[in-house]
C-alpha positions in Angstrom: 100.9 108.4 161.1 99.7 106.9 157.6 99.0 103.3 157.5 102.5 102.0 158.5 103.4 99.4 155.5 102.6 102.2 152.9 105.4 104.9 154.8 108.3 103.4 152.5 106.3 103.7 149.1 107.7 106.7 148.2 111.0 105.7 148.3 110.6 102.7 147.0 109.1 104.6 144.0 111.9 107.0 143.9 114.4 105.9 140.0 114.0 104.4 136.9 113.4 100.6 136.5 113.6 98.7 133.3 111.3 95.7 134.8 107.9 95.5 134.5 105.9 97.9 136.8 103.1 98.0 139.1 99.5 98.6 138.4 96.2 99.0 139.9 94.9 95.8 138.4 97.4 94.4 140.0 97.2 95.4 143.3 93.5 95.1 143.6 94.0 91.4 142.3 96.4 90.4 145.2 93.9 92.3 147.8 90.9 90.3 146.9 93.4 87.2 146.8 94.2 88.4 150.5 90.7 89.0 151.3 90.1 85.5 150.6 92.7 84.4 152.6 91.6 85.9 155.5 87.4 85.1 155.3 89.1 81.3 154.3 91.7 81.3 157.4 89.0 82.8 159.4 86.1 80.2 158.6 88.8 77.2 159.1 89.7 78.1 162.6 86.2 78.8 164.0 85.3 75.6 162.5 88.2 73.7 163.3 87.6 74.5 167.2 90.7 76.5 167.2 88.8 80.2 167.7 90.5 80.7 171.4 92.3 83.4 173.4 95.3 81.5 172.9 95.4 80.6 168.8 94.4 85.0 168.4 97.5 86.4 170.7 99.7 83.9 168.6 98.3 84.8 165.3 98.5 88.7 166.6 102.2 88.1 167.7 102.8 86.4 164.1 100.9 89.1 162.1 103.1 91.4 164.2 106.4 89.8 163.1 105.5 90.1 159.8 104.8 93.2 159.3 108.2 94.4 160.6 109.8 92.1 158.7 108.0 93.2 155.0 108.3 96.8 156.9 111.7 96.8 157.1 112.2 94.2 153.8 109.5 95.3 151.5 110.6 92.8 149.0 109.8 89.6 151.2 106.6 90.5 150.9 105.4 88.5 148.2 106.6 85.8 150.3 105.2 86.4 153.6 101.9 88.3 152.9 99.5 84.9 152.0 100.8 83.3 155.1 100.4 87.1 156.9 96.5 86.8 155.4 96.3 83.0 157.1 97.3 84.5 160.3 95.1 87.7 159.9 92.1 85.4 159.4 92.9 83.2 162.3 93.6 86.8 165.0 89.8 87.7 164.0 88.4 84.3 164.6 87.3 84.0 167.8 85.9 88.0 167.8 83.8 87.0 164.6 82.3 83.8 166.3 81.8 85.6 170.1 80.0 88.9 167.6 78.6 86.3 166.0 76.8 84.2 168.9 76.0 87.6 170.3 73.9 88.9 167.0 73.9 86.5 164.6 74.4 88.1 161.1 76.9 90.6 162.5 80.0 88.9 160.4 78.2 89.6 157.1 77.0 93.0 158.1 80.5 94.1 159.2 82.2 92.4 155.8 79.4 94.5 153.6 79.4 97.8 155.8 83.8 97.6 155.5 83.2 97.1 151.5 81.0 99.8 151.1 83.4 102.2 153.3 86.2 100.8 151.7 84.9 101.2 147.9 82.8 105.1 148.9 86.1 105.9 149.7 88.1 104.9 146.7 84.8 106.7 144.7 85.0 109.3 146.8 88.7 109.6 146.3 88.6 108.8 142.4 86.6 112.0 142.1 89.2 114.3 143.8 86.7 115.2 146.5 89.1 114.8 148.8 92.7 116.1 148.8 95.5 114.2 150.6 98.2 116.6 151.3 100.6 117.1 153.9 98.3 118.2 155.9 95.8 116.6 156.0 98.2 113.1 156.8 99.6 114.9 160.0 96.0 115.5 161.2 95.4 111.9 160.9 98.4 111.1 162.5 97.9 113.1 165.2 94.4 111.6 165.5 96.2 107.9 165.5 99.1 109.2 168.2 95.9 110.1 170.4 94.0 107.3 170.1 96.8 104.9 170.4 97.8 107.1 173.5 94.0 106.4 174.2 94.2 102.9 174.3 97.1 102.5 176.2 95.8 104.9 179.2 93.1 103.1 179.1 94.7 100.0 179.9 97.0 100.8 182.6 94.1 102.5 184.4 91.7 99.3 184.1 94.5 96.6 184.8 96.5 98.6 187.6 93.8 100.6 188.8 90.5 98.7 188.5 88.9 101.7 186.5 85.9 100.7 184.8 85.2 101.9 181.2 82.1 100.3 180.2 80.8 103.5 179.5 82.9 103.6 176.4 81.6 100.4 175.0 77.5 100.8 174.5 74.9 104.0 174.3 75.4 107.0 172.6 79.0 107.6 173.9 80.2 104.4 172.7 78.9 104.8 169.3 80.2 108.1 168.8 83.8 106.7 169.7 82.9 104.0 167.5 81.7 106.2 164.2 85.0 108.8 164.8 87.1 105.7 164.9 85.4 104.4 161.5 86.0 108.0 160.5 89.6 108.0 161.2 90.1 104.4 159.7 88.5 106.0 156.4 90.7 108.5 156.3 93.5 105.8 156.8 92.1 104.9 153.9 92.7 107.9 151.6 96.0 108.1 152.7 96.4 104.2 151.4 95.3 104.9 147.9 97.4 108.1 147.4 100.0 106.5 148.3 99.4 103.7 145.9 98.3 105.7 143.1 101.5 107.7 143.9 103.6 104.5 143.7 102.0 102.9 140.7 102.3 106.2 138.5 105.9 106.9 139.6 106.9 103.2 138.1 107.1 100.6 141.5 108.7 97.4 140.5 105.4 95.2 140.1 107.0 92.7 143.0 105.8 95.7 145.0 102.2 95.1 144.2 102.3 92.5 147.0 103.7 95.6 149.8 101.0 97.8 148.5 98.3 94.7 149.1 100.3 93.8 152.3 99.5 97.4 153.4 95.9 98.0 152.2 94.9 94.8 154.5 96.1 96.4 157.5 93.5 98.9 157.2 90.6 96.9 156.0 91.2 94.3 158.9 91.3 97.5 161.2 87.6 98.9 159.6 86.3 95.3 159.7 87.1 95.1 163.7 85.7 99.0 164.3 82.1 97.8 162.2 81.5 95.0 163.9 82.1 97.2 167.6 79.5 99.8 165.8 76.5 96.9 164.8 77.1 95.8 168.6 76.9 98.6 169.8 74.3 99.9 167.4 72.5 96.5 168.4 72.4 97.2 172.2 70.9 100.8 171.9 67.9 99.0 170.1 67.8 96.8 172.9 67.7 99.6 175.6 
């Protein structure tokens, strides 16, 4: 189970087409564009008094929307991906600000440690050290079956059945689950950018830039959430 958005590349891929094509200058010039979005989106609703329980389930349920719509109509996505960035920045809100007031500094940490994983990664994958085949996506989507299976047990026992997990969230279990979970979201990762390099070199329309963006945020978002768990956690081991 490969980064959802990025599952249709192929196909869209797939043919000749006489307009101008994608490239990697391209796509990496919408991401940061999305990036900026987001930190932008992000800083405006903490600041704005807006960071609450109620303004990140909406902006979840919007983001949500939105990527089933550009899922299933990868060509809206130029529309819908800036206002998909807005809502992105405004879902992470209010867990930046409560990270924040619990170790100040976290936000920056977790923004530089996610660009370094993200970048190693695209180094990593430049190089050819690591070789995304067909087997090595069905490992990782077998990985995010189980942990998706993991996080919906978890929830039914906890709200139905009172089962406390706090274990999971602090000491050295928690930031093993953390670190495999960064691992798995890295490898998310290399599965993004074969799939774009795949896309780019077999002549995607350049509208498609904008899908290939849409889809690389997904994951960084995702890494951004798991490093700021890890520096929390990492943060209460040093206070034990």
């Amino acid at each position: 189970m490969e980064n959802p958005m990025l599952s249709k590349i192929e196909d869209l891929s797939r043919g000749q087409y006489m307009a101008e094509t994608a490239s990697y200058s391209g796509v990496a010039f919408k991401e940061i564009l999305m990036v900026l979005l987001v930190a932008v989106s992000a800083f405006a609703t903490i600041i704005s008094g807006y960071a609450t329980m109620v303004t990140t389930i909406v902006a979840c349920v919007g983001c949500i929307i939105m990527t089933f719509i550009v899922s299933f109509k990868p060509g809206t996505a130029g529309f819908i991906s800036p206002l998909f960035a807005i809502f992105e920045g405004a879902s992470i809100a209010m867990l930046s600000m409560i990270a924040e007031n619990f170790l100040p500094g976290v936000v920056v940490q977790a923004v530089a440690l996610t660009f370094t994983v993200a970048i190693a990664a695209a180094i990593v994958f430049s190089k050819g050290l690591v070789t995304v085949n067909g087997k090595f996506t069905k490992c990782v989507s077998i990985a995010l079956f189980g942990l998706l299976l993991g996080y919906l047990l978890r929830f039914v026992l906890s709200y139905f059945f009172g089962m406390d997990f706090g274990f999971m969230h602090g000491g050295l279990i928690g930031l093993g689950l953390d670190l495999l979970i960064i691992g798995l979201a890295t490898a998310c990762l290399f599965i993004d950018y074969q799939q774009i390099q795949d896309a780019v070199t077999q002549g995607l329309p350049k509208e498609y830039e904008w899908f290939c963006a849409f889809s690389l945020l997904i994951t960084l978002v995702w890494l951004y959430v798991r490093c700021i768990d890890l520096l929390l956690t990492i943060s209460k081991l040093g206070d034990d």
